[in-house]
N, CA and C of each residue as an Amber inpcrd file, in Angstrom:
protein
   657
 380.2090000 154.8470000  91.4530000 378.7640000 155.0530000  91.3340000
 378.0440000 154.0550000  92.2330000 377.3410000 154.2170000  92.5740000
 376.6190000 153.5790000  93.6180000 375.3740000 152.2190000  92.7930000
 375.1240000 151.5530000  93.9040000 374.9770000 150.0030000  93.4500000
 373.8500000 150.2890000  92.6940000 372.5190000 151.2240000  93.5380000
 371.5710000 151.3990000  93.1640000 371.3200000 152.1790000  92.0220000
 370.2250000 152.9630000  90.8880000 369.9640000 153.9740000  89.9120000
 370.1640000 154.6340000  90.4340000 370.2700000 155.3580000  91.9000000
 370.0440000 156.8070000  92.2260000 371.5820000 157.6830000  91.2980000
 371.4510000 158.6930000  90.7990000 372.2830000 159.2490000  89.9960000
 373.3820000 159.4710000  90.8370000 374.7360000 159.5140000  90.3910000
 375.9970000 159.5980000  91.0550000 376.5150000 160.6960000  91.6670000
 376.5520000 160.5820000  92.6120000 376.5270000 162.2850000  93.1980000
 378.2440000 162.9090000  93.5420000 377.8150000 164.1760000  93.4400000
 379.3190000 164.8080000  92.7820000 379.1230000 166.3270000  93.9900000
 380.6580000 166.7300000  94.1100000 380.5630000 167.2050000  95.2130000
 381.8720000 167.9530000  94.6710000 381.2630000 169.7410000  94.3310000
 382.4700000 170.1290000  93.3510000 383.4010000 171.4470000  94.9670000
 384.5740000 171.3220000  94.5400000 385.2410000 172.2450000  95.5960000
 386.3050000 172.8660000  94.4920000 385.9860000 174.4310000  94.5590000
 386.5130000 175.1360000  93.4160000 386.0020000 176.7430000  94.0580000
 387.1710000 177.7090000  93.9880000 387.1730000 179.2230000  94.5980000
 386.5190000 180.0190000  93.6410000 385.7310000 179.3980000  92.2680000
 385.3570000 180.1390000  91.1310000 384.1580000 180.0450000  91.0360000
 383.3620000 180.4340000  91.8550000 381.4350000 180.2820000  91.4920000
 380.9260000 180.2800000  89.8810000 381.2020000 181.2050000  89.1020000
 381.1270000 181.0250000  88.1090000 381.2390000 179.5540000  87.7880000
 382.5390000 179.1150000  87.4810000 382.9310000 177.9040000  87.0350000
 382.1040000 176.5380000  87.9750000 381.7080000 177.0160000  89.3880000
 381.1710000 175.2640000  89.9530000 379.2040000 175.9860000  89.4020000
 379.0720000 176.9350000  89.0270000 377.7100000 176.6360000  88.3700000
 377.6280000 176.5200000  86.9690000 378.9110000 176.8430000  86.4040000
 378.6970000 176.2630000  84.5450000 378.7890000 174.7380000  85.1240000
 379.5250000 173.8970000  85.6620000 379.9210000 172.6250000  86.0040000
 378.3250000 172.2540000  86.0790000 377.5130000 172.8730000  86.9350000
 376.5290000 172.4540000  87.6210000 375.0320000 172.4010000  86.9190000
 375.4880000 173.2700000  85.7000000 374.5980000 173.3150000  85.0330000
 374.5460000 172.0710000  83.6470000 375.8940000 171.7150000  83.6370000
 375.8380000 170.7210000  82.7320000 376.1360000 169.7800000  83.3260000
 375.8110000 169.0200000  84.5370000 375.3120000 168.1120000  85.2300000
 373.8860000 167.7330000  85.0790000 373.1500000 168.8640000  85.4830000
 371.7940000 169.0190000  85.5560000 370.8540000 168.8780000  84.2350000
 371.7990000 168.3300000  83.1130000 371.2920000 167.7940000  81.5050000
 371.0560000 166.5760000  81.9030000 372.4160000 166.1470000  83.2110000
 372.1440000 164.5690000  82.6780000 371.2050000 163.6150000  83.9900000
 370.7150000 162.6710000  83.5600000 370.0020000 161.7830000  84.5710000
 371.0800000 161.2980000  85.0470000 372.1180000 160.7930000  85.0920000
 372.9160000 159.5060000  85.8590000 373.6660000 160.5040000  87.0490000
 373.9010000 161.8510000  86.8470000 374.9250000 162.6280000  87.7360000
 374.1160000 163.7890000  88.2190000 374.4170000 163.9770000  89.4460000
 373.8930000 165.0550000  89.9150000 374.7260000 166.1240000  91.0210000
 374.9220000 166.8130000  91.1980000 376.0040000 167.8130000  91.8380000
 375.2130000 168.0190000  93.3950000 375.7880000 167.3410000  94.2280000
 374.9040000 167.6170000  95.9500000 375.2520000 168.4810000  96.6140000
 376.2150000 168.8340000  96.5730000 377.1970000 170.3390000  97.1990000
 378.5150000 170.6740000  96.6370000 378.5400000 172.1320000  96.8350000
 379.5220000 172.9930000  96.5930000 380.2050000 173.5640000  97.4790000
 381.7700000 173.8760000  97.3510000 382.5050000 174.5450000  98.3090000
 383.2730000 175.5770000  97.6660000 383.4340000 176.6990000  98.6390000
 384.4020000 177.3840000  97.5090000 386.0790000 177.8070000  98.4970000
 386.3160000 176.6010000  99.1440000 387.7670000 176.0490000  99.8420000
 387.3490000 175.1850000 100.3320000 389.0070000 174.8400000 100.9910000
 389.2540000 173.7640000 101.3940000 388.5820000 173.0790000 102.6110000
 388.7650000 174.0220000 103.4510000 387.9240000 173.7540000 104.6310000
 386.5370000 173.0320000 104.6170000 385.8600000 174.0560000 104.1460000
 384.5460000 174.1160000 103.8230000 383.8510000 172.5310000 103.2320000
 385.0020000 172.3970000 101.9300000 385.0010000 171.4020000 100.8850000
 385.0200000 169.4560000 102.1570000 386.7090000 169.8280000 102.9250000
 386.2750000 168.6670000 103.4840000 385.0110000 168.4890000 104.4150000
 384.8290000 169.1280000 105.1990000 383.7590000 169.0290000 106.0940000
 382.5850000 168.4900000 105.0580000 382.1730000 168.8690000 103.7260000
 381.5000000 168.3930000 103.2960000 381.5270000 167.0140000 102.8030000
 382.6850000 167.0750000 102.6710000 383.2890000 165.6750000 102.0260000
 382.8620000 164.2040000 102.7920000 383.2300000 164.7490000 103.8800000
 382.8210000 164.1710000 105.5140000 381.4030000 163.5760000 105.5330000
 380.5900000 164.8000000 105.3720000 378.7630000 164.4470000 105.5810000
 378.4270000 164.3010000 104.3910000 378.6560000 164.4640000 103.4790000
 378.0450000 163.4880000 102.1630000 378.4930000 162.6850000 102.0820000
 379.7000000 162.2740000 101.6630000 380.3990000 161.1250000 101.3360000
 379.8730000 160.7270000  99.4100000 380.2470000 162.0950000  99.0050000
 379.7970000 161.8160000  97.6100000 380.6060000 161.0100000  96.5630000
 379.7910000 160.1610000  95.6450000 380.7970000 159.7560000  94.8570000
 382.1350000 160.2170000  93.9970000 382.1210000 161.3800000  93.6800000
 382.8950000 161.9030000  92.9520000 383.3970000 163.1790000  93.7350000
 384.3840000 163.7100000  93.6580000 384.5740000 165.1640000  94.6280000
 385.1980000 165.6220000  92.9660000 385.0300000 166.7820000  92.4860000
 386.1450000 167.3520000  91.7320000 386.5640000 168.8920000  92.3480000
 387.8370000 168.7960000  91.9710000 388.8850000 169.4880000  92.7580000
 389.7410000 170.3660000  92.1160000 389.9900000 171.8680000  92.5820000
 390.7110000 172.4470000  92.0740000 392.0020000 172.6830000  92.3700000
 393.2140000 172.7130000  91.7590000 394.2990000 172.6780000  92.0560000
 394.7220000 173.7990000  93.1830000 394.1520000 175.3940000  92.4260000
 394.9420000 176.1890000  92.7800000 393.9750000 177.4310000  93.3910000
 393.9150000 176.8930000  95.4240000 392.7570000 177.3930000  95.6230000
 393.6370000 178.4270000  96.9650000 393.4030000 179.5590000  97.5070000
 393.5200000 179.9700000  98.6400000 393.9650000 179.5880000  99.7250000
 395.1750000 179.6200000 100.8910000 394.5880000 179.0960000 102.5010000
 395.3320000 177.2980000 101.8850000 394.3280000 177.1000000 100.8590000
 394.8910000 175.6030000 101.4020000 394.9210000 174.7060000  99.7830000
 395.7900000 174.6590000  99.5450000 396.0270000 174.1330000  97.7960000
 395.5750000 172.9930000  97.6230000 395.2330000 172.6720000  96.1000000
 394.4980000 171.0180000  95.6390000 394.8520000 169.8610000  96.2230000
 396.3870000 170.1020000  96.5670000 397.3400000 169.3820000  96.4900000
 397.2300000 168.7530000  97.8790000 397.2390000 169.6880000  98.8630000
 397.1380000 169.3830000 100.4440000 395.6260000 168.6850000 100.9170000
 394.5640000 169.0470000 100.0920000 393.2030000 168.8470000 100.2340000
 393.1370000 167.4110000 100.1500000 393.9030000 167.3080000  98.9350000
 393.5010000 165.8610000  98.2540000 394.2170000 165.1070000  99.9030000
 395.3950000 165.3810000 100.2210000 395.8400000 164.5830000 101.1190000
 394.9400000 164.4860000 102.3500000 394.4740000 165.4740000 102.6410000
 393.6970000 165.5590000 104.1410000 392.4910000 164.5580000 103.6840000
 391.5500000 164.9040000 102.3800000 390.9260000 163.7840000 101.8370000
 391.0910000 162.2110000 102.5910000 392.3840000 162.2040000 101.7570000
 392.7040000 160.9010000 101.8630000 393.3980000 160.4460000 102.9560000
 394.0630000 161.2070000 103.8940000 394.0860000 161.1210000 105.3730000
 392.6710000 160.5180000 106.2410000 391.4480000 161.4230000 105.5450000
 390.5420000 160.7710000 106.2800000 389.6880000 159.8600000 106.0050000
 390.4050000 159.3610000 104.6940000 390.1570000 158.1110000 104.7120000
 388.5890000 158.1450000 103.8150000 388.5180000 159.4240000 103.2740000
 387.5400000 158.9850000 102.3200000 387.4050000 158.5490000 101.0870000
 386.3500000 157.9300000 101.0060000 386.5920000 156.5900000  99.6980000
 386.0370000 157.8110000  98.5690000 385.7410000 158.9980000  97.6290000
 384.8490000 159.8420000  97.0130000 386.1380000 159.2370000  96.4320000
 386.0640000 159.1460000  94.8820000 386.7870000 159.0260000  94.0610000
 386.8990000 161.0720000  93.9040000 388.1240000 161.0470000  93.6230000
 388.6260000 162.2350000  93.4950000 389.3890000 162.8330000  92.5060000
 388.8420000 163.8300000  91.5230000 389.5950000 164.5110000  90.0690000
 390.0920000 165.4500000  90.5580000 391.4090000 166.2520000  90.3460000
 391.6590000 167.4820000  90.3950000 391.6510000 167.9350000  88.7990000
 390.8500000 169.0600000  89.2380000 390.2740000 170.6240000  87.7460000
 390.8380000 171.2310000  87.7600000 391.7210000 171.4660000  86.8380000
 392.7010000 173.0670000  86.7300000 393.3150000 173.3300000  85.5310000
 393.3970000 174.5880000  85.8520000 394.4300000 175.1350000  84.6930000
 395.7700000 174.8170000  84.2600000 396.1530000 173.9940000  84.8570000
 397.8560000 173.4440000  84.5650000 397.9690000 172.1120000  84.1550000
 398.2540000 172.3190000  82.9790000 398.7970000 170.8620000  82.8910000
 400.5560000 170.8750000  82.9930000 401.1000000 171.3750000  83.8270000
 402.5190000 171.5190000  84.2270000 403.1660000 170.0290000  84.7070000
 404.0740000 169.4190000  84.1960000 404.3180000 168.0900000  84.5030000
 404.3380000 167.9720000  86.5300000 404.6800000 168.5240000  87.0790000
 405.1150000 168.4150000  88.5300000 403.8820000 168.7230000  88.9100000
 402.9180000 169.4150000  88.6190000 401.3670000 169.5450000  88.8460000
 400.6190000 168.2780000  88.6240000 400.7720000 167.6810000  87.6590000
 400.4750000 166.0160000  87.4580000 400.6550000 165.3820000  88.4760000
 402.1470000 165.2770000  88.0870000 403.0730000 164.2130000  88.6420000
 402.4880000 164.1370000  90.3580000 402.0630000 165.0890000  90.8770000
 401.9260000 165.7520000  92.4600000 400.6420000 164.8320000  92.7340000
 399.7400000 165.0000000  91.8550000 398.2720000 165.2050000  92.3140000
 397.8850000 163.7180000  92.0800000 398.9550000 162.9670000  91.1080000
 399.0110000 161.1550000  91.1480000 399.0250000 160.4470000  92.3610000
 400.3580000 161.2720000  92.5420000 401.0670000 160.4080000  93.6460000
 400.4560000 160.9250000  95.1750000 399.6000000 161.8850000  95.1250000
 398.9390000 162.2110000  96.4500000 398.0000000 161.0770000  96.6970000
 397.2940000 160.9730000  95.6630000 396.1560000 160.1020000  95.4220000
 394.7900000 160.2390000  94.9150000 395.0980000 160.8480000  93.5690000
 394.1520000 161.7850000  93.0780000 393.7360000 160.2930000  92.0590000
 392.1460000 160.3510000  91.4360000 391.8130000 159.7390000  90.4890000
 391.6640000 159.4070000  89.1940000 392.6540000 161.3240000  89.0050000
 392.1730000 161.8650000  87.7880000 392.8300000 163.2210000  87.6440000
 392.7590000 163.3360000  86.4350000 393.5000000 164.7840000  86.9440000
 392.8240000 165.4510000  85.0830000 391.9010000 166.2530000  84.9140000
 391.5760000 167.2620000  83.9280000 391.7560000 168.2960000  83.8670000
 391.8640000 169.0700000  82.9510000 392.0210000 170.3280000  83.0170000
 390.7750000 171.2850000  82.0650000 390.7070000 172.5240000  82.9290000
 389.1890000 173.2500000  82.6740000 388.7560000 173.7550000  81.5150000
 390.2630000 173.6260000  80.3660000 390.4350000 174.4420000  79.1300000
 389.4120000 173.4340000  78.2670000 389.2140000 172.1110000  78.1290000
 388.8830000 170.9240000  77.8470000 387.0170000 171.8950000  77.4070000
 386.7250000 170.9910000  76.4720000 385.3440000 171.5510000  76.1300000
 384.3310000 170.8330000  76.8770000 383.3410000 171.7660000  77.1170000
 382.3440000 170.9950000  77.6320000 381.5410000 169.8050000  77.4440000
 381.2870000 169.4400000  76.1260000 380.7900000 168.1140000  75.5440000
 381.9320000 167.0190000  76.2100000 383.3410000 167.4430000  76.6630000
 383.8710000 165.9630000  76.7760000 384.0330000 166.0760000  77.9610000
 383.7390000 167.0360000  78.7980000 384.1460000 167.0910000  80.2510000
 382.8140000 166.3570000  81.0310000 381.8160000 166.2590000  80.8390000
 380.4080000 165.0650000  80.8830000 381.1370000 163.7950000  80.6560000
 381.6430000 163.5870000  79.5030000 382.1670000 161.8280000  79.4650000
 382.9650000 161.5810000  81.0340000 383.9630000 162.2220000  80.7500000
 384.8590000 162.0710000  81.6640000 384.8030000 162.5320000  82.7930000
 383.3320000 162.6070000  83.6520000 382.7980000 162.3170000  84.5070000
 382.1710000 161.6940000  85.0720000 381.6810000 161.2930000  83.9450000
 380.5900000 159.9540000  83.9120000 381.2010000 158.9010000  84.0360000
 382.9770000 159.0760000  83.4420000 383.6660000 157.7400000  83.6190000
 384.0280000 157.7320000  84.7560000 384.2710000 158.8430000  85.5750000
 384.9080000 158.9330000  86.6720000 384.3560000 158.1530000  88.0010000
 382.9300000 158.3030000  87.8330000 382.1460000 158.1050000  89.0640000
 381.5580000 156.7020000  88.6110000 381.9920000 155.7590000  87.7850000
 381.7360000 154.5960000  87.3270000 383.1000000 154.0190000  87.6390000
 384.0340000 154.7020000  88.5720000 385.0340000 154.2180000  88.6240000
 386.3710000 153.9060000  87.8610000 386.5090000 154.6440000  87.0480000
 387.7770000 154.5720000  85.5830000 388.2070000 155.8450000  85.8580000
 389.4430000 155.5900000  85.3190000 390.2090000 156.6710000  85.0350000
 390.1110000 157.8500000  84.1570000 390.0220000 159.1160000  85.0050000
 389.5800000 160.5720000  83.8050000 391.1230000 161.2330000  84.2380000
 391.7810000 161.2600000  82.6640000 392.7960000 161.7140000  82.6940000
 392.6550000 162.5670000  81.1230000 393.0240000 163.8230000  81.1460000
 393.2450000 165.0380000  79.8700000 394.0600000 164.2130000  78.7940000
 393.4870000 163.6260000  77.7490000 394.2950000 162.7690000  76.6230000
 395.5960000 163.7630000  76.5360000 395.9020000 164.7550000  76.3340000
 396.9280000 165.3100000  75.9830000 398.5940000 164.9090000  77.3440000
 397.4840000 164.6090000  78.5430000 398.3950000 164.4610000  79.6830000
 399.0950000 163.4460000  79.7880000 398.3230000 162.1390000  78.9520000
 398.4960000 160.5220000  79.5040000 400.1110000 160.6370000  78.8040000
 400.8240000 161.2120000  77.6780000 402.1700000 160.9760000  77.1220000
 402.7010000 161.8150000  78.0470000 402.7950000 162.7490000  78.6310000
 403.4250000 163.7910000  79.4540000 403.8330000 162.6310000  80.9760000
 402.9110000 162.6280000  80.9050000 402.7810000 161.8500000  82.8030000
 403.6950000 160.6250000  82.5010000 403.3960000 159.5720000  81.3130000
 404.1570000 158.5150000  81.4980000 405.8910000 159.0080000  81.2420000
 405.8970000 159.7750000  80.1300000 407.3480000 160.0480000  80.4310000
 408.1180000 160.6770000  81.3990000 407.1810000 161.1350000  82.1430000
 407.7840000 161.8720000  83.2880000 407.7990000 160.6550000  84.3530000
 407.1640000 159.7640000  84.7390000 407.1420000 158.5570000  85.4790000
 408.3790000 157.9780000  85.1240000 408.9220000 157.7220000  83.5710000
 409.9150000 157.0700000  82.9900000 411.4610000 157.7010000  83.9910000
 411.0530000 159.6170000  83.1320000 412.5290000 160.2840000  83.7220000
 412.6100000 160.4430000  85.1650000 411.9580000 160.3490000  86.2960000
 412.0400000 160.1420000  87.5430000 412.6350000 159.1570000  87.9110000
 412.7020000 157.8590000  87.6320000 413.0720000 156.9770000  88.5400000
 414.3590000 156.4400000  87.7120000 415.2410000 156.0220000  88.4780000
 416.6070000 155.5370000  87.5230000 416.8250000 153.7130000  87.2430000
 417.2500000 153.3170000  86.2890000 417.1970000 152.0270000  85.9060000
 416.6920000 150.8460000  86.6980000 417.4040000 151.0770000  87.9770000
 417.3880000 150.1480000  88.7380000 415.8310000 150.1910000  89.8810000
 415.7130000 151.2540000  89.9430000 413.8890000 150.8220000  90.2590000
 412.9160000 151.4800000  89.1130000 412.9720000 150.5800000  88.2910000
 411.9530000 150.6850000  86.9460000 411.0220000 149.2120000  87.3040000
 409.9790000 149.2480000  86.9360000 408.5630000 148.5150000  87.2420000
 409.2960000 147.2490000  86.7920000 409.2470000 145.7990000  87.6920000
 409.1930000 144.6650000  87.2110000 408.1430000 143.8590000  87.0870000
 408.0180000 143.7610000  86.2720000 406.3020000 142.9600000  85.4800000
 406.4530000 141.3940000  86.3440000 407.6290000 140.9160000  86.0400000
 407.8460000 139.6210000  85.9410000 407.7520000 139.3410000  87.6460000
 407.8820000 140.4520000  88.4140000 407.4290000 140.0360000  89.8900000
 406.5430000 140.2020000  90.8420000 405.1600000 139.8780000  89.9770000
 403.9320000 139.7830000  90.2290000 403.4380000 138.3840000  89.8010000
 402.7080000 137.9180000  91.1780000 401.6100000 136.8350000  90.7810000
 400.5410000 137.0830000  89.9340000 399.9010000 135.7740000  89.2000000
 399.0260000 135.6050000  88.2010000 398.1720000 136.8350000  88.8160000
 397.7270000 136.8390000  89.8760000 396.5140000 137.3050000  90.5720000
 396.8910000 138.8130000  90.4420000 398.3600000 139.3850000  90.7520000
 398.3560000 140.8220000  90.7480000 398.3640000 141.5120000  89.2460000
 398.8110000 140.1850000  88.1260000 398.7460000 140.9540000  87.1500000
 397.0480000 141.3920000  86.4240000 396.5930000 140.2970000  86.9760000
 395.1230000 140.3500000  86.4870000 394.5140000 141.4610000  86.9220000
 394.6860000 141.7710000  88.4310000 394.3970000 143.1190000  88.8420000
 395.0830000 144.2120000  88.2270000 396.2300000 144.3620000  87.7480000
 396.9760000 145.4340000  86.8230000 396.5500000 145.2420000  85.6270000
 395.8940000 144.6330000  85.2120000 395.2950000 144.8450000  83.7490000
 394.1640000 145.3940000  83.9800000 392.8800000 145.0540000  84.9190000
 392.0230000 145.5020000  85.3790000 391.8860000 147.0720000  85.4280000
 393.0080000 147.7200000  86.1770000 393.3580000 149.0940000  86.5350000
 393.6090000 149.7880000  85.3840000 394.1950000 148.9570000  84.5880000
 394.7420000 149.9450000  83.4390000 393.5460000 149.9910000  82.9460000
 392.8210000 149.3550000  82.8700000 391.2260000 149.2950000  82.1400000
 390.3780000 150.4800000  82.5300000 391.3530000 151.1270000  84.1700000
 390.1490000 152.5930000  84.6560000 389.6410000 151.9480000  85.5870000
 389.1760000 150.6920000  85.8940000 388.2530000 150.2770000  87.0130000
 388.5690000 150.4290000  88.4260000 388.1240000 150.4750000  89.1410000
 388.0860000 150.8770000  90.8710000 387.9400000 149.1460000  91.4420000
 388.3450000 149.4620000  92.7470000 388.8030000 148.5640000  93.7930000
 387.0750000 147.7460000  93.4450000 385.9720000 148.0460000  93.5810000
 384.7300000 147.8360000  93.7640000 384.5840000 146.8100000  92.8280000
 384.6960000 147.2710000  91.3500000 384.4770000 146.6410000  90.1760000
 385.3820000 145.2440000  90.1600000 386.6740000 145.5500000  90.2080000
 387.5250000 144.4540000  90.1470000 387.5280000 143.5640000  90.8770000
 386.6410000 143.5620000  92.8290000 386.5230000 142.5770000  93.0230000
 385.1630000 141.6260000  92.2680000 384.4600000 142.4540000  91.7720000
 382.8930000 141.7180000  91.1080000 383.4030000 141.2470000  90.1600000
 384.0110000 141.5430000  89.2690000 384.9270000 140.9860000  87.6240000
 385.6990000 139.7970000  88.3530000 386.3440000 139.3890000  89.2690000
 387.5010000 138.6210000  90.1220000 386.5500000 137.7800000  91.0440000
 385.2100000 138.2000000  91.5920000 384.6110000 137.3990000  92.3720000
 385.9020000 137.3360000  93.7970000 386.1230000 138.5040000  94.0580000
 387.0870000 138.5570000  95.5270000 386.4630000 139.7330000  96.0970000
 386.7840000 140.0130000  97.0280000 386.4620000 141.0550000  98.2570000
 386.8930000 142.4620000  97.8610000 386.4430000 143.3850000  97.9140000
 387.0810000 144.7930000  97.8790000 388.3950000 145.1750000  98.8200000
 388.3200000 144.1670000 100.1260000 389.6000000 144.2970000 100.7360000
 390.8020000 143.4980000 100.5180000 390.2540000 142.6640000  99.5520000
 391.2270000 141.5620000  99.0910000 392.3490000 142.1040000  97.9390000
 391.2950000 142.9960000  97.0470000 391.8430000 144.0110000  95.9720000
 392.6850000 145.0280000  96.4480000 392.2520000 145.3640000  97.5130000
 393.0790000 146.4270000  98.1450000 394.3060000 146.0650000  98.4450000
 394.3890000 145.0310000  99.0260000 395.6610000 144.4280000  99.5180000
 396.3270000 143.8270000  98.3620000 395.7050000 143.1260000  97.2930000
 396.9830000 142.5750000  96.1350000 397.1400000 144.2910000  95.8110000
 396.2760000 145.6190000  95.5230000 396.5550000 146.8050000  94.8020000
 397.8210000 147.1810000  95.6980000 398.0540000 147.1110000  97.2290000
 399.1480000 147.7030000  98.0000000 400.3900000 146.7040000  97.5510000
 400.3400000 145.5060000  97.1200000 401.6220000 144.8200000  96.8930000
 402.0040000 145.1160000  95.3960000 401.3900000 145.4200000  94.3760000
 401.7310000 145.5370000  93.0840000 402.1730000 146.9840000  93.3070000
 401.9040000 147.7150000  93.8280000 402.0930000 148.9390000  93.8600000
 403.6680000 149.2980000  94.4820000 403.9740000 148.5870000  95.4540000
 405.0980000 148.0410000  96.1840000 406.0320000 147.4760000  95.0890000
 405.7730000 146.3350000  94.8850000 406.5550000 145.7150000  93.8950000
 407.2340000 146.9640000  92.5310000 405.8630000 146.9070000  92.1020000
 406.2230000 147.8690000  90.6320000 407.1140000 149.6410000  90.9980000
 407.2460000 149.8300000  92.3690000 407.9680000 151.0880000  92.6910000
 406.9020000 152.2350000  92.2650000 405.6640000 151.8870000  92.0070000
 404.9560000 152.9340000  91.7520000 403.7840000 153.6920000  93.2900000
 403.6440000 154.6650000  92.7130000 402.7040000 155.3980000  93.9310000
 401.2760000 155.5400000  94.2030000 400.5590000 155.3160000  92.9170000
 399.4220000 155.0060000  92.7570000 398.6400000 154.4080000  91.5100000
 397.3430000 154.1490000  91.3240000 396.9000000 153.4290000  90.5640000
 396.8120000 154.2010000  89.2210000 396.6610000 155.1910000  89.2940000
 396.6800000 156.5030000  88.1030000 398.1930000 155.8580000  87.7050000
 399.1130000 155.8250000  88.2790000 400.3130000 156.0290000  88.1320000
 400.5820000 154.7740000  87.1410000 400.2360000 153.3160000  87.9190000
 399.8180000 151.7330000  87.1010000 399.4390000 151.6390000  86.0010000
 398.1900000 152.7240000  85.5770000 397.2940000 152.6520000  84.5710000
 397.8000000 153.6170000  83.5070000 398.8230000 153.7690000  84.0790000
 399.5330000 155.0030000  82.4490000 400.4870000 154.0650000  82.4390000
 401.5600000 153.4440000  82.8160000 402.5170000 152.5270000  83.0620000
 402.3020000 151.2680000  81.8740000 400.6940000 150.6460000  82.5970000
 400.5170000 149.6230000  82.0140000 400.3280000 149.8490000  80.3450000
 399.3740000 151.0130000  80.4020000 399.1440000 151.5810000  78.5390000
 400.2900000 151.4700000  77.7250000 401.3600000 152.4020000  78.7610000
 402.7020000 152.4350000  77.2990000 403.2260000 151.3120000  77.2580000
 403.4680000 150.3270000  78.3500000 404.0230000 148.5410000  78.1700000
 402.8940000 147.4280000  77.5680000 401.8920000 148.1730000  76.6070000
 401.0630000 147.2210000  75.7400000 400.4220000 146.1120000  77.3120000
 400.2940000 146.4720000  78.5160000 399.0550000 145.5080000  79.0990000
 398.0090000 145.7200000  79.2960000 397.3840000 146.6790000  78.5650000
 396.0370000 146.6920000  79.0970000 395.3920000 146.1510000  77.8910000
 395.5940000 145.5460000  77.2020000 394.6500000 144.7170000  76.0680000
 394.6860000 143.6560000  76.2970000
């Protein structure tokens, strides 16, 4: 969310008009969020992504021409900072598991009622983690059965400084926040986030922040 009041702007890319104007309409309840453009693909979606540079993008998994999955990467190929949810109908473990490790922010699904799909947007673009409660046990055990004994997360080989930032994360917070909480640089965060991430054998911060929950560190 941005430094100033101006409301957090959201930038939905989804092949279902229907669905990005119910989205859009229960945006338009709230003061803090507001929806600046719509796409209905991929194409379309980055180019916008590009000239807004909105806080939030939400994203559909399973779109035409060019899937959630590839988007999110070209996204993040170009290097844009929009915190990014993928919306869909699957909560299929390898559909998760995919859209983590691409570098997704979040991952909900559309079945979810409308009263809670507002929270968990609102958390999103404040920088925390919006993940489908039903998903967070699915995802960590599937993180568990992927990797074999010998590269399982070592806690114990992180500095004071990276664990503080891994508690931070598990907390939901973004690179932004944690340097203001830390009094360090946003590029400083970035760089302890690329070594813990390294260290712990994990792929992304979604990935940290389910990790850290089931090993009791985020309290």
């Amino acid at each position: 969310m941005p430094d100033t009041d101006a409301p957090a702007s959201i930038l939905l890319i989804d092949d279902h008009p229907l669905l990005r104007q119910g989205i859009k309409q229960l945006v338009d309840l709230e003061d803090d969020m507001e929806v600046v453009g719509e796409a209905s693909n991929a194409r379309d979606g980055i180019a916008l992504a590009r000239d807004i540079e909105p806080d939030l993008i939400l994203l559909d998994l399973n779109m035409p021409e060019m899937n959630g999955i590839d988007t999110l990467k070209a996204l993040r190929a170009d290097e844009i900072g929009s915190r990014i949810i993928i919306f869909t109908v699957s909560d299929h473990e390898d559909d998760v598991v995919a859209a983590l490790r691409a570098g997704a922010d979040g991952y909900l699904l559309k079945d979810m009622e409308p009263d809670d799909l507002v929270p968990q947007l609102r958390q999103a673009a404040l920088g925390r983690m919006a993940i489908s409660d039903r998903l967070t046990a699915l995802l960590a055990e599937a993180l568990r059965s992927q990797k074999p004994e010998t590269e399982r997360a070592d806690y114990a080989s992180l500095t004071p400084r990276e664990k503080d930032i891994l508690k931070l994360i598990a907390e939901g917070l973004s690179n932004k926040m944690i340097g203001r909480k830390l009094n360090i640089s946003d590029g400083t965060v970035k760089v302890h986030v690329k070594h813990l991430l390294k260290k712990l054998k994990l792929r992304s911060r979604v990935e940290v922040a389910v990790w850290a929950v089931e090993e009791g560190l985020h309290r």
